[in-house]
Biopython code that builds the backbone (N, CA, C, O; Angstrom):
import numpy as np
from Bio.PDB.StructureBuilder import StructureBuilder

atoms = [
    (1, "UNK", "N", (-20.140, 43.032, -74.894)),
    (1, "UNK", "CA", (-19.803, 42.593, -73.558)),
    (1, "UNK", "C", (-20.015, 41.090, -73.460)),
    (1, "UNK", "O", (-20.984, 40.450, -73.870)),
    (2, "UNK", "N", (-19.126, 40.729, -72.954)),
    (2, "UNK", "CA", (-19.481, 39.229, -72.460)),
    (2, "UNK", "C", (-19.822, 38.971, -71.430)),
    (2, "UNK", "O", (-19.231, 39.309, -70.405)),
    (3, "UNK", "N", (-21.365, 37.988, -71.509)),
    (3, "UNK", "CA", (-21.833, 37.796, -69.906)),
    (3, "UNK", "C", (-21.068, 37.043, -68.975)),
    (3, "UNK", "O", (-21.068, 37.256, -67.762)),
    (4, "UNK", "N", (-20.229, 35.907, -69.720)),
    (4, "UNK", "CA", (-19.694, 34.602, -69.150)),
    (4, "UNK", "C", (-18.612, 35.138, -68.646)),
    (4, "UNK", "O", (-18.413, 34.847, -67.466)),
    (5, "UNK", "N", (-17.414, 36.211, -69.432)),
    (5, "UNK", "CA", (-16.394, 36.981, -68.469)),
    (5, "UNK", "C", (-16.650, 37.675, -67.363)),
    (5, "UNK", "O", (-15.738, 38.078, -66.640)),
    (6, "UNK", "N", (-18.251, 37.946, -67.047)),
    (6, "UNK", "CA", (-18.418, 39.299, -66.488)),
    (6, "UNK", "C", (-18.846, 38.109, -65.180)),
    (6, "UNK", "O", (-18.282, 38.289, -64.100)),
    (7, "UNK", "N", (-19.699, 37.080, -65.284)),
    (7, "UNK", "CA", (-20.336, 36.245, -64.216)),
    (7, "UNK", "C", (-18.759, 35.239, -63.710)),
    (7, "UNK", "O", (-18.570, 34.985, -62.521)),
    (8, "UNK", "N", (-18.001, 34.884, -64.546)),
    (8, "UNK", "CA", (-16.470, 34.371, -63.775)),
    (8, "UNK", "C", (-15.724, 35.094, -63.001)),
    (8, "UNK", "O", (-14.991, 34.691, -62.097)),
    (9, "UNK", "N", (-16.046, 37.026, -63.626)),
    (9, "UNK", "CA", (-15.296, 37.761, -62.554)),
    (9, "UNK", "C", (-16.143, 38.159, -61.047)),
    (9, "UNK", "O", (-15.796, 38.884, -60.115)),
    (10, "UNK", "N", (-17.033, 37.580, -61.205)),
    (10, "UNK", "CA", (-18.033, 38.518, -60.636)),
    (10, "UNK", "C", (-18.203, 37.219, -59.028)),
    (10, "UNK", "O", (-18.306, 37.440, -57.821)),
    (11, "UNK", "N", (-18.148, 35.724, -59.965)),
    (11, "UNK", "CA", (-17.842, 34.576, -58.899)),
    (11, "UNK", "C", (-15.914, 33.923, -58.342)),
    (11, "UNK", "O", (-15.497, 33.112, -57.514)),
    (12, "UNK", "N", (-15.292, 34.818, -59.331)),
    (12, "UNK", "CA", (-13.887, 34.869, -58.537)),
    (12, "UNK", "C", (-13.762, 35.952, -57.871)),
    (12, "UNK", "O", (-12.640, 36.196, -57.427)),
    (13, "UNK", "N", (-14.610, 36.684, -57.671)),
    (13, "UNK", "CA", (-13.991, 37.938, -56.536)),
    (13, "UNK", "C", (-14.764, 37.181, -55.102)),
    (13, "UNK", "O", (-14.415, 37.282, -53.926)),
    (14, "UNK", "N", (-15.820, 36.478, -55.639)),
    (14, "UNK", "CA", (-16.927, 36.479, -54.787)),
    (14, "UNK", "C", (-15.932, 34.958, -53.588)),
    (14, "UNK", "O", (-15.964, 34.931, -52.357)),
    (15, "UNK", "N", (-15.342, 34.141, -54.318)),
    (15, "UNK", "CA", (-14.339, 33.091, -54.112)),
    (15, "UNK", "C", (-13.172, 33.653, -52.875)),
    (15, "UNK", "O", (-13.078, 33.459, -51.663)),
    (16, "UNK", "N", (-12.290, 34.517, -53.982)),
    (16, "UNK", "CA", (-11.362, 35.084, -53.288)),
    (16, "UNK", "C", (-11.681, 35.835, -51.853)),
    (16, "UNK", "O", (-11.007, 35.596, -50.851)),
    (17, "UNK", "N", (-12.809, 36.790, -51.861)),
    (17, "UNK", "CA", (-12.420, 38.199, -51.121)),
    (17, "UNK", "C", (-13.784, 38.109, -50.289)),
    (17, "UNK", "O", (-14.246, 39.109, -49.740)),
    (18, "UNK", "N", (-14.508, 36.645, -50.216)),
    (18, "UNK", "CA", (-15.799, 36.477, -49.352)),
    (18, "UNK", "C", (-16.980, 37.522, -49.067)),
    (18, "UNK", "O", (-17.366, 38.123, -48.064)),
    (19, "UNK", "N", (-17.502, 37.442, -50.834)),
    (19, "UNK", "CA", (-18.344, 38.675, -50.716)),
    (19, "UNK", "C", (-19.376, 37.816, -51.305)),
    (19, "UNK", "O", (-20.305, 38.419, -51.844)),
    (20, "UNK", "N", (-19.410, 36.525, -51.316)),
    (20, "UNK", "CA", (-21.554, 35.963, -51.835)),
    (20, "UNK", "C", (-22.610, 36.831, -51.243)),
    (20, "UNK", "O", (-23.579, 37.085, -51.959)),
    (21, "UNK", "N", (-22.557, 37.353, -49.960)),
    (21, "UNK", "CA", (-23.635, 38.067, -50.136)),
    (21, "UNK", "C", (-24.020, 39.848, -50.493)),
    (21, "UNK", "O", (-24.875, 40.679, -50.186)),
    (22, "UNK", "N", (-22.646, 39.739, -51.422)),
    (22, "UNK", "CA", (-23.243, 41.268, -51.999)),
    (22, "UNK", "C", (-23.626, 41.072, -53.488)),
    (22, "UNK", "O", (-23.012, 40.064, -53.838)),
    (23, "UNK", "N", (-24.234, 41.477, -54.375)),
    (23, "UNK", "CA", (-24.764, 41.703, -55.654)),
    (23, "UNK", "C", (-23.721, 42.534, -56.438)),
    (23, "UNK", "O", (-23.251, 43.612, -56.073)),
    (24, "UNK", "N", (-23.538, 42.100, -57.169)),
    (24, "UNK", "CA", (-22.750, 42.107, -58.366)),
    (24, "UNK", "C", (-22.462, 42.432, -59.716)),
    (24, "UNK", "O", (-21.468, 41.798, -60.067)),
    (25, "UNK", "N", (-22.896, 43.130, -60.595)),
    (25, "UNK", "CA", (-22.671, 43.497, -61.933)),
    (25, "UNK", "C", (-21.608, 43.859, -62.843)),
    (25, "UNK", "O", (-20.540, 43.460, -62.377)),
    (26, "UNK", "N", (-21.466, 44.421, -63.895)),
    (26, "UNK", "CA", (-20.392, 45.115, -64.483)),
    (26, "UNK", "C", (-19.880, 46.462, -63.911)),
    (26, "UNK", "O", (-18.765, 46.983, -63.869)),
    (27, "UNK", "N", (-21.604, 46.976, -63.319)),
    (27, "UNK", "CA", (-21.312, 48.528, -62.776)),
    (27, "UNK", "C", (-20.729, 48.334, -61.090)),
    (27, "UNK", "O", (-20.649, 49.411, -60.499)),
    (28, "UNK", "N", (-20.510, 47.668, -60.648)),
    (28, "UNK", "CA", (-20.174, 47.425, -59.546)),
    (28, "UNK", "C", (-18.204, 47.957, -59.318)),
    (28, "UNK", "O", (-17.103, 47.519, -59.650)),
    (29, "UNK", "N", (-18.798, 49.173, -58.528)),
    (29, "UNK", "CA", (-17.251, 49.582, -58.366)),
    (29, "UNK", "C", (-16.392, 48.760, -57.105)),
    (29, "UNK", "O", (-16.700, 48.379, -55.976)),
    (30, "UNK", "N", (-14.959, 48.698, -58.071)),
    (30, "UNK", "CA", (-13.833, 47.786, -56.970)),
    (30, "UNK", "C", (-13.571, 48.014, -56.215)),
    (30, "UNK", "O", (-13.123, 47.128, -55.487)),
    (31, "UNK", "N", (-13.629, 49.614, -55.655)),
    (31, "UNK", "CA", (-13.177, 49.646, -54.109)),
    (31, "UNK", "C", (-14.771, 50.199, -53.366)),
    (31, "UNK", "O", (-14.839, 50.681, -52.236)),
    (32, "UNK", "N", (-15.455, 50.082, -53.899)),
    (32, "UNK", "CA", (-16.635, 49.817, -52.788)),
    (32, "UNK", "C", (-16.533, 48.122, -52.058)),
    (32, "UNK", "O", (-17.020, 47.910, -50.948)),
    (33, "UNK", "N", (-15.961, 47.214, -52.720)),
    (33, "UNK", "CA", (-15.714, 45.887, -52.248)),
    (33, "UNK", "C", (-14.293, 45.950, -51.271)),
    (33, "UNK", "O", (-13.848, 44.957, -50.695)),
    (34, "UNK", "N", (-13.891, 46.841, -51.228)),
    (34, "UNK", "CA", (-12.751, 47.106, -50.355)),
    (34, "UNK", "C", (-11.435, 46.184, -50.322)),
    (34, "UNK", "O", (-10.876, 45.791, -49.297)),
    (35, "UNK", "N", (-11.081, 45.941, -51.541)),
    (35, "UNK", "CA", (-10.066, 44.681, -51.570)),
    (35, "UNK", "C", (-9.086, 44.878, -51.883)),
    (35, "UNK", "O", (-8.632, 45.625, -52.750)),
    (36, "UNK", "N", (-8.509, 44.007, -50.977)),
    (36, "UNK", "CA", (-7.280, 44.812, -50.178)),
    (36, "UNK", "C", (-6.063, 44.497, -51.384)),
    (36, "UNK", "O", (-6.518, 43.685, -52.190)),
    (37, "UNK", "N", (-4.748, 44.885, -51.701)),
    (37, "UNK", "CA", (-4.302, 44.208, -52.556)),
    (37, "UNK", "C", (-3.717, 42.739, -52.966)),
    (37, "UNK", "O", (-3.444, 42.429, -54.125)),
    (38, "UNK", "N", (-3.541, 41.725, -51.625)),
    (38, "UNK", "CA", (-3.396, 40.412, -51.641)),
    (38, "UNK", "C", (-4.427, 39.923, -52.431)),
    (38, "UNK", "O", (-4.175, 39.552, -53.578)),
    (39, "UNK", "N", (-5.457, 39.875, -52.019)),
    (39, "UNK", "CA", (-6.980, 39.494, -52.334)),
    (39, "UNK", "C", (-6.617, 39.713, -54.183)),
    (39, "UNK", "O", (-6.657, 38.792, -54.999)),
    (40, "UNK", "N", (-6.306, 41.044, -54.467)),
    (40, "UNK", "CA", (-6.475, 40.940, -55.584)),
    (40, "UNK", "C", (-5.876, 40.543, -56.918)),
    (40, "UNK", "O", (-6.178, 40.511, -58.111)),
    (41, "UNK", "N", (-4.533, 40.161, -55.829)),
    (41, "UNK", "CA", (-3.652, 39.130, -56.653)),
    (41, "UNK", "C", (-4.029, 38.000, -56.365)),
    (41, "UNK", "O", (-3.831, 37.119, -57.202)),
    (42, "UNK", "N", (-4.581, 37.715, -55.306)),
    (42, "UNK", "CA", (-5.341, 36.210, -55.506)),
    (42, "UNK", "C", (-6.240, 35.586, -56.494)),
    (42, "UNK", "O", (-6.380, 34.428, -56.885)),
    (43, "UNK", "N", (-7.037, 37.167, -56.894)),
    (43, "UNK", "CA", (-7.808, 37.120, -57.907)),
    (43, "UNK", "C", (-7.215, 37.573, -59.671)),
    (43, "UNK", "O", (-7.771, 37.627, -60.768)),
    (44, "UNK", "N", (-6.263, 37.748, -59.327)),
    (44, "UNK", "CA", (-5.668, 37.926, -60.657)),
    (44, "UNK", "C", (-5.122, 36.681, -61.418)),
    (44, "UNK", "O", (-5.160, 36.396, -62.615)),
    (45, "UNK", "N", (-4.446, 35.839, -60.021)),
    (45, "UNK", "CA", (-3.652, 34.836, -60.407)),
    (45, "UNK", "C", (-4.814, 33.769, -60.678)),
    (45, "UNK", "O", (-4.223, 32.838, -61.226)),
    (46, "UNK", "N", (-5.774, 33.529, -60.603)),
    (46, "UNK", "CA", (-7.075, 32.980, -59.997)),
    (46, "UNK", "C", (-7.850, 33.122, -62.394)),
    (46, "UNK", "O", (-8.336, 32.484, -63.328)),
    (47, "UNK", "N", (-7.464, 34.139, -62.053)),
    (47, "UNK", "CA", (-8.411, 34.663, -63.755)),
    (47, "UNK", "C", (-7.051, 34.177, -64.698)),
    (47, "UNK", "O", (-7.234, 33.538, -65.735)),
    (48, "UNK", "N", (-5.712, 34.534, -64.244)),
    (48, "UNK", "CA", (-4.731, 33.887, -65.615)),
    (48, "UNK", "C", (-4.860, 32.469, -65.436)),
    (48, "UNK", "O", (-4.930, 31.730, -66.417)),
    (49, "UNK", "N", (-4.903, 31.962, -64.076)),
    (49, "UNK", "CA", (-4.982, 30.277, -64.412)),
    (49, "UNK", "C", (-5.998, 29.479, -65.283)),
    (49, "UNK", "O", (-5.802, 28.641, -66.163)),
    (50, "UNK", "N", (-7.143, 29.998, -64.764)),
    (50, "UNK", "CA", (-8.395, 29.648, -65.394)),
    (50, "UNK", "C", (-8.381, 29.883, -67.262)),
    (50, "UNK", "O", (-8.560, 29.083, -68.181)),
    (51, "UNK", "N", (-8.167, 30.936, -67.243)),
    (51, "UNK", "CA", (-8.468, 31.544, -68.680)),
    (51, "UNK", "C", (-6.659, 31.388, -69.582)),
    (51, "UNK", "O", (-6.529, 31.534, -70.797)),
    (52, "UNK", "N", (-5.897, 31.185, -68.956)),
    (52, "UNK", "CA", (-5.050, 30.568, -69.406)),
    (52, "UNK", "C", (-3.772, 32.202, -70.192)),
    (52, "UNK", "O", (-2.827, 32.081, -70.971)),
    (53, "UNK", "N", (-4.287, 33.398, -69.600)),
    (53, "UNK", "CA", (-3.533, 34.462, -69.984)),
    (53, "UNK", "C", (-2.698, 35.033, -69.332)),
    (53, "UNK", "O", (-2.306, 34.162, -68.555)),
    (54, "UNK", "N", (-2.092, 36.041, -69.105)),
    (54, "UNK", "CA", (-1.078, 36.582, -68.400)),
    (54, "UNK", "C", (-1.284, 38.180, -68.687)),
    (54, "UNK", "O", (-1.233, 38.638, -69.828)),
    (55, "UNK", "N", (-1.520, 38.962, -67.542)),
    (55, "UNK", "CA", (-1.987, 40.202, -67.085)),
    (55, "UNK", "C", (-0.745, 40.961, -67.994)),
    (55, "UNK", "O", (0.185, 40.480, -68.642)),
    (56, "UNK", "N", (-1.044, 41.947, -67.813)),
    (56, "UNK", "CA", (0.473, 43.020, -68.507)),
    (56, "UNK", "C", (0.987, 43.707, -66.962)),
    (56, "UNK", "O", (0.156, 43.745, -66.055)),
    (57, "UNK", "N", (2.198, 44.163, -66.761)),
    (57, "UNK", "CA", (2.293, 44.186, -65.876)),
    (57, "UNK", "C", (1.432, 45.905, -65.501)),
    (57, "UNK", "O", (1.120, 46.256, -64.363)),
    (58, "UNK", "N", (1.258, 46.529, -66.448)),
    (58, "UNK", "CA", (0.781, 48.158, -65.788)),
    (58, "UNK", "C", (-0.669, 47.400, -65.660)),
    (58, "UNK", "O", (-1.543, 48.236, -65.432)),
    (59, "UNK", "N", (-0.996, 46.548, -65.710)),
    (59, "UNK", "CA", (-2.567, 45.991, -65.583)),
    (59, "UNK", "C", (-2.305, 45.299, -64.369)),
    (59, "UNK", "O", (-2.922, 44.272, -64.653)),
    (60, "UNK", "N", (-1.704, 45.015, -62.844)),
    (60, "UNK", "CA", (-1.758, 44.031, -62.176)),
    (60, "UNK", "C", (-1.921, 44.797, -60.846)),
    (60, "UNK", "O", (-1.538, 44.225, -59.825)),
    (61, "UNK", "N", (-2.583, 46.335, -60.733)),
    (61, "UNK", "CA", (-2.957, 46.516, -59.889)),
    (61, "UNK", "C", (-4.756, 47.586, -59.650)),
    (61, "UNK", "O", (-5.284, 48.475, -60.318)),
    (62, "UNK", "N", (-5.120, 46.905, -58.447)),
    (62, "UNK", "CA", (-6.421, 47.261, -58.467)),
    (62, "UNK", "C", (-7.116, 48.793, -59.454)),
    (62, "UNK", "O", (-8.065, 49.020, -60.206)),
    (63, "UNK", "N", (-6.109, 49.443, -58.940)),
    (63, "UNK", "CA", (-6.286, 50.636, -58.968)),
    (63, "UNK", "C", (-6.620, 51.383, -60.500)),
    (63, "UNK", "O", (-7.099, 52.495, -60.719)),
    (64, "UNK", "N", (-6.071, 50.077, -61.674)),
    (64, "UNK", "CA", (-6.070, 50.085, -62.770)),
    (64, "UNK", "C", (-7.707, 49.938, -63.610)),
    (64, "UNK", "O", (-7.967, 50.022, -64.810)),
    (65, "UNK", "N", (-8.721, 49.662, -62.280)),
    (65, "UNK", "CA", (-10.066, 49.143, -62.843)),
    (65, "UNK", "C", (-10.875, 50.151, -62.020)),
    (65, "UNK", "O", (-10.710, 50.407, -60.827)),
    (66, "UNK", "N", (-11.680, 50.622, -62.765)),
    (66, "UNK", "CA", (-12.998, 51.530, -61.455)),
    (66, "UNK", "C", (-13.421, 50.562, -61.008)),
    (66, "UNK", "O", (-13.111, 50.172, -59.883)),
    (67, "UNK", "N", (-14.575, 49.685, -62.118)),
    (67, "UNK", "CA", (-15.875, 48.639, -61.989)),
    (67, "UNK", "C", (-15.466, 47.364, -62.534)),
    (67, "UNK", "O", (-14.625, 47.342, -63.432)),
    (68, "UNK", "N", (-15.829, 46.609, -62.213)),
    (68, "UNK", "CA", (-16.195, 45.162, -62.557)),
    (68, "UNK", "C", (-16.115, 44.857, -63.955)),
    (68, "UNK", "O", (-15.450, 43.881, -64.303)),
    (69, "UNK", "N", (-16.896, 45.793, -65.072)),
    (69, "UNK", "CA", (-16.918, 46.176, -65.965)),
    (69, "UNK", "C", (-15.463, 46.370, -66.665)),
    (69, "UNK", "O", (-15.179, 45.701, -67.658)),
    (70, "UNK", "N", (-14.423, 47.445, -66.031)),
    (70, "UNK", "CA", (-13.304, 47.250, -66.588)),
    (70, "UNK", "C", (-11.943, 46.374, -66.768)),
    (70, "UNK", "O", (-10.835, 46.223, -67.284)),
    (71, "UNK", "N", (-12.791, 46.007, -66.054)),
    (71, "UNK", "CA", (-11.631, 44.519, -65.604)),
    (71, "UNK", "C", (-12.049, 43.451, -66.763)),
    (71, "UNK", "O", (-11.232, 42.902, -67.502)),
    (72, "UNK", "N", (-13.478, 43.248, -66.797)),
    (72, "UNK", "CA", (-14.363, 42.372, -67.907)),
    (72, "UNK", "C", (-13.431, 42.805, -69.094)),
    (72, "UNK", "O", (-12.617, 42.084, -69.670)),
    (73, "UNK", "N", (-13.841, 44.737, -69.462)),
    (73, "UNK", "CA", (-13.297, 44.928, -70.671)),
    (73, "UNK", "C", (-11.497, 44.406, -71.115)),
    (73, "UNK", "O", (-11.230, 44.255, -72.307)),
    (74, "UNK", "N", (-10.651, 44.228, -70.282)),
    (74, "UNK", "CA", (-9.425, 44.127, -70.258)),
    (74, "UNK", "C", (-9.182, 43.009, -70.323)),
    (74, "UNK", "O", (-8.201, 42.671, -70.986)),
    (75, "UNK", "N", (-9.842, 42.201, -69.777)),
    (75, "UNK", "CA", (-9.994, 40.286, -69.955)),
    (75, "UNK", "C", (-10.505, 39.937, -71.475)),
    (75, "UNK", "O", (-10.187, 38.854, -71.967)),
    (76, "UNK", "N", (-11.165, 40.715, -72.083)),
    (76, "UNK", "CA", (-11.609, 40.804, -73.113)),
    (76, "UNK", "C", (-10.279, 40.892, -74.099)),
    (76, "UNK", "O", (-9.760, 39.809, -74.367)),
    (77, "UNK", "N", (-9.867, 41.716, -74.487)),
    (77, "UNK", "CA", (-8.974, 42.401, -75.341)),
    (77, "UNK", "C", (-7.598, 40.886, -74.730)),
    (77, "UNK", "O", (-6.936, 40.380, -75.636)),
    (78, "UNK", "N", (-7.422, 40.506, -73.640)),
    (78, "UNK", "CA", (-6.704, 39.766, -73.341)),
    (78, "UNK", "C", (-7.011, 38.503, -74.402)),
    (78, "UNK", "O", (-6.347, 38.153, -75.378)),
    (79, "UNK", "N", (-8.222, 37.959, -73.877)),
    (79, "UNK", "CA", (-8.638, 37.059, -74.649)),
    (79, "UNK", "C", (-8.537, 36.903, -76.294)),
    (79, "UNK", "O", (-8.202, 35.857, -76.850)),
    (80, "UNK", "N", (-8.823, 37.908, -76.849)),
    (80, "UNK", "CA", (-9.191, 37.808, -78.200)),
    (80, "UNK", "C", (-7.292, 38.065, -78.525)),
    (80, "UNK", "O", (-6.843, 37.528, -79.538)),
    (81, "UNK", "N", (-6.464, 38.762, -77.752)),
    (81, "UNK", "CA", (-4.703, 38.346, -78.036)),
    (81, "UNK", "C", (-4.636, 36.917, -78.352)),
    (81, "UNK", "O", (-4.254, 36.386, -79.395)),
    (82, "UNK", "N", (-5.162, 36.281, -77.053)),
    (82, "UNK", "CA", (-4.376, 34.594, -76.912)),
    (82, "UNK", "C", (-4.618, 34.305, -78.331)),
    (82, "UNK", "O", (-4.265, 33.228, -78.812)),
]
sb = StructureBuilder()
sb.init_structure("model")
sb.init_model(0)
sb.init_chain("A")
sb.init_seg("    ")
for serial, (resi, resn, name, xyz) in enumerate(atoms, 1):
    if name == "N":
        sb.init_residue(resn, " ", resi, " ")
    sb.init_atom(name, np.array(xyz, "f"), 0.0, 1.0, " ", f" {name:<3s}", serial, name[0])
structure = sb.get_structure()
């Protein structure tokens, strides 16, 4: 696991979808944060700019991640493509 993917996703949701004061981890499920789907293309487009990748398209909706964690894992496997 990577900590540094997991703390960028964890401070771009926190950016996008105005959640600093909730706590955060890998185990942290996505729709307990309740975000809505704009938000989470805000945050999608937000992680390809930064990290410089491009989502697949069956990967570009929420619904595709339980936790925090799977989103990490998928940024992962992204990464090690580029």
């Amino acid at each position: 696991m990577n900590t540094n993917v997991i703390d960028f996703v964890v401070e771009t949701i926190k950016k996008f979808h105005n959640k600093s004061e909730i706590e955060m981890n890998k185990n942290t499920k996505l729709d307990s944060l309740a975000i809505d789907s704009i938000s989470f293309i805000r945050i999608i487009v937000e992680i390809e700019e930064t990290l410089n990748i491009q989502f697949d398209d069956d990967f570009l909706m929420i619904e595709q991640y339980k936790t925090i964690g799977d989103l990490e894992e998928y940024l992962a496997r992204k990464i090690d493509e580029a």
